[in-house]
C-alpha positions in Angstrom: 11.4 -15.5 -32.6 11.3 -15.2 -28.8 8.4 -16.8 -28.4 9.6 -20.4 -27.6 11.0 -20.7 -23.9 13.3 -18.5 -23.0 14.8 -18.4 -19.8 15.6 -15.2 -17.7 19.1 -15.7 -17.4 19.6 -14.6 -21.3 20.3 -11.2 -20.3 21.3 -10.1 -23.9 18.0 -11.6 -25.7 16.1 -9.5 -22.7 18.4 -6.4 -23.7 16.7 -7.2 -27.0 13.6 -7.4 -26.8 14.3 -4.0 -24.6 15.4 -2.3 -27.5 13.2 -3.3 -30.1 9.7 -3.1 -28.1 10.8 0.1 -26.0 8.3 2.6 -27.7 5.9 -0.2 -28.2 5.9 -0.7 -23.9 6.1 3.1 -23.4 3.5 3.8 -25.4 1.3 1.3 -23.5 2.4 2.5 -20.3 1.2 6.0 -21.7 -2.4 4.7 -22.6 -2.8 4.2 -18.3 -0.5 7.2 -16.9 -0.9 9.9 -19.2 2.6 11.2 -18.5 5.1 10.1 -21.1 8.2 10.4 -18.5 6.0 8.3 -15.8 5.4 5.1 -18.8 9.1 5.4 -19.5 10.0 4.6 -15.9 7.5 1.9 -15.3 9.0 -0.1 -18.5 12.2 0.6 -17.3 11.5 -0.7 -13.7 9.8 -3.6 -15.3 13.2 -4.0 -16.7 15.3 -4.0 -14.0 12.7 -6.5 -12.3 13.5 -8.7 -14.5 17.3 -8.5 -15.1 17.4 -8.5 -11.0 15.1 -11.9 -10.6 16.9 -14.4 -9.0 14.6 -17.1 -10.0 15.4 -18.7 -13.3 12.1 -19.9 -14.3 10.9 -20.0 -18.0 9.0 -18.3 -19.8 7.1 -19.4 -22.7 6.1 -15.8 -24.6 8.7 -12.9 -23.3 7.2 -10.2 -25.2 3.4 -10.6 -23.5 4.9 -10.9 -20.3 6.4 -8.0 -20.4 3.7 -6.1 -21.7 1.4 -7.5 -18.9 4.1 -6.5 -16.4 4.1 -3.1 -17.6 0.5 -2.8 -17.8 0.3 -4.6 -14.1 3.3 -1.9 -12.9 0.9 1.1 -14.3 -2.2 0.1 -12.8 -0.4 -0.4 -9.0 1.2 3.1 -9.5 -1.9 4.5 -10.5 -3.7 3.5 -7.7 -0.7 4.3 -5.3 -0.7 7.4 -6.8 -4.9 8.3 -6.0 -4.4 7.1 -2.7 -2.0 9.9 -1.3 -3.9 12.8 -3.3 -4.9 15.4 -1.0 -8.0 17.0 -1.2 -8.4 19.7 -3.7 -10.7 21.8 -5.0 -13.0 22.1 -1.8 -14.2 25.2 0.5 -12.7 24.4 3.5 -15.5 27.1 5.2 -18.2 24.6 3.9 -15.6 21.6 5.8 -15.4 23.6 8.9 -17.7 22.3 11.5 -19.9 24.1 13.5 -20.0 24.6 17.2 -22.3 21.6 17.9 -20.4 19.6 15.8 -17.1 20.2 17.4 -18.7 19.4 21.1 -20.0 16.5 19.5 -16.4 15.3 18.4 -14.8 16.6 21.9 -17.3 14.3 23.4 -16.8 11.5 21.5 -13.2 11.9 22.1 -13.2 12.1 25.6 -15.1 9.1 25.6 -12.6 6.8 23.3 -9.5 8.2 25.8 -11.4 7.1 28.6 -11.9 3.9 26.9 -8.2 3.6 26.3 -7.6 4.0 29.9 -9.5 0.7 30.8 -7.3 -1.3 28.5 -4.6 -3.5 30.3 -1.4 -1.8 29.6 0.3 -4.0 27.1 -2.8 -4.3 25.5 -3.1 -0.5 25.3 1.0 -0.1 24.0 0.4 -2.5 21.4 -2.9 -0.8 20.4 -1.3 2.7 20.5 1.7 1.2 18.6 -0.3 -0.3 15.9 -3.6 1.9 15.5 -2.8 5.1 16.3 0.9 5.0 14.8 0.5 3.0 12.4 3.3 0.6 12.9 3.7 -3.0 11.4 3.1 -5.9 13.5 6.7 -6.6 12.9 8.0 -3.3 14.3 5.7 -3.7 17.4 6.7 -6.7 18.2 10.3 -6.1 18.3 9.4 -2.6 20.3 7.7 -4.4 22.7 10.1 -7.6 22.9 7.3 -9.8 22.1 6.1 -12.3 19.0 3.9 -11.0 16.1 0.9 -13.5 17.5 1.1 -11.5 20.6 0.6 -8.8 19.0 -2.5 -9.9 17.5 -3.7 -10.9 20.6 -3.5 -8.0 22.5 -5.1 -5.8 19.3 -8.1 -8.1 19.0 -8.6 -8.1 23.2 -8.2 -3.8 23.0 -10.5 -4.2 19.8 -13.2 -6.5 22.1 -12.7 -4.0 24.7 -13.1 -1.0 23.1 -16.3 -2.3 21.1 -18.1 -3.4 24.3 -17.0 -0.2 25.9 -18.1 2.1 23.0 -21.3 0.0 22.2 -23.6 2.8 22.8 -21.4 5.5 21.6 -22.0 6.4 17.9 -19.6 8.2 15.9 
């Protein structure tokens, strides 16, 4: 059937394959989600991948593509999704740290600013930028007016810094 080489531009042999594997795909999706309106979407966006690739490269057996794209599109979404879960289910009381622990962690912060401070200045922007923003080396770079190796440069000298600095400091 579809199993000799097909190339992605046949958009209506794609459309298809869509219609008669649907469930099929869905229900596969399922088997990793758990959430029948969650598998629907990830064979749909696998879908729209598809129809939207600008490449037209062949490919030999459509229907187990597709099935490992949806399975490959579940598995990233699951592990996207465990990433941002917050933390449930815990006493915050039992979290709460005690007075010696909060001096210990005042301590320890006073003595990563002052480690900060010894930084060189555009070594302590692109630091701040990157580590304690969390901005791409891209975004820094065009901040800062300066190229993404020099970037790197200045967060491996504030890293070499810091860690001789903080060498005797334990967290």
């Amino acid at each position: 059937m579809l199993n000799n080489i097909l190339q992605i531009s046949h958009q209506p042999q794609i459309e298809a394959m869509f219609m008669k594997h649907y469930k099929e795909w869905c229900l596969l999706s399922y088997s990793y989600m758990e959430d029948m309106s969650e598998a629907e979407d990830m064979v749909q966006d696998v879908f729209v991948k598809i129809l939207n690739r600008k490449k037209n490269t062949e490919i030999l057996d459509l229907k187990s593509y597709i099935s490992m794209a949806v399975r490959n599109t579940s598995l990233k979404k699951i592990q996207r999704t465990k990433k941002t879960e917050q933390i449930k289910d815990y006493n915050l009381f039992a979290l709460s740290p005690s007075h010696e622990e909060y001096l210990i962690d005042f301590e320890n912060k006073a003595k990563i600013s002052d480690a900060l401070r010894i930084l060189p200045e555009q070594s302590k922007r692109v630091f701040e930028l990157c580590v304690l923003e969390g901005a791409k080396y891209q975004n820094a770079a065009d901040v800062l007016g300066i190229s993404i190796n020099t970037v790197k440069f200045h967060l491996k000298k504030a890293y070499k810094i810091l860690r001789f600095t903080l060498r005797k400091t334990y967290f």
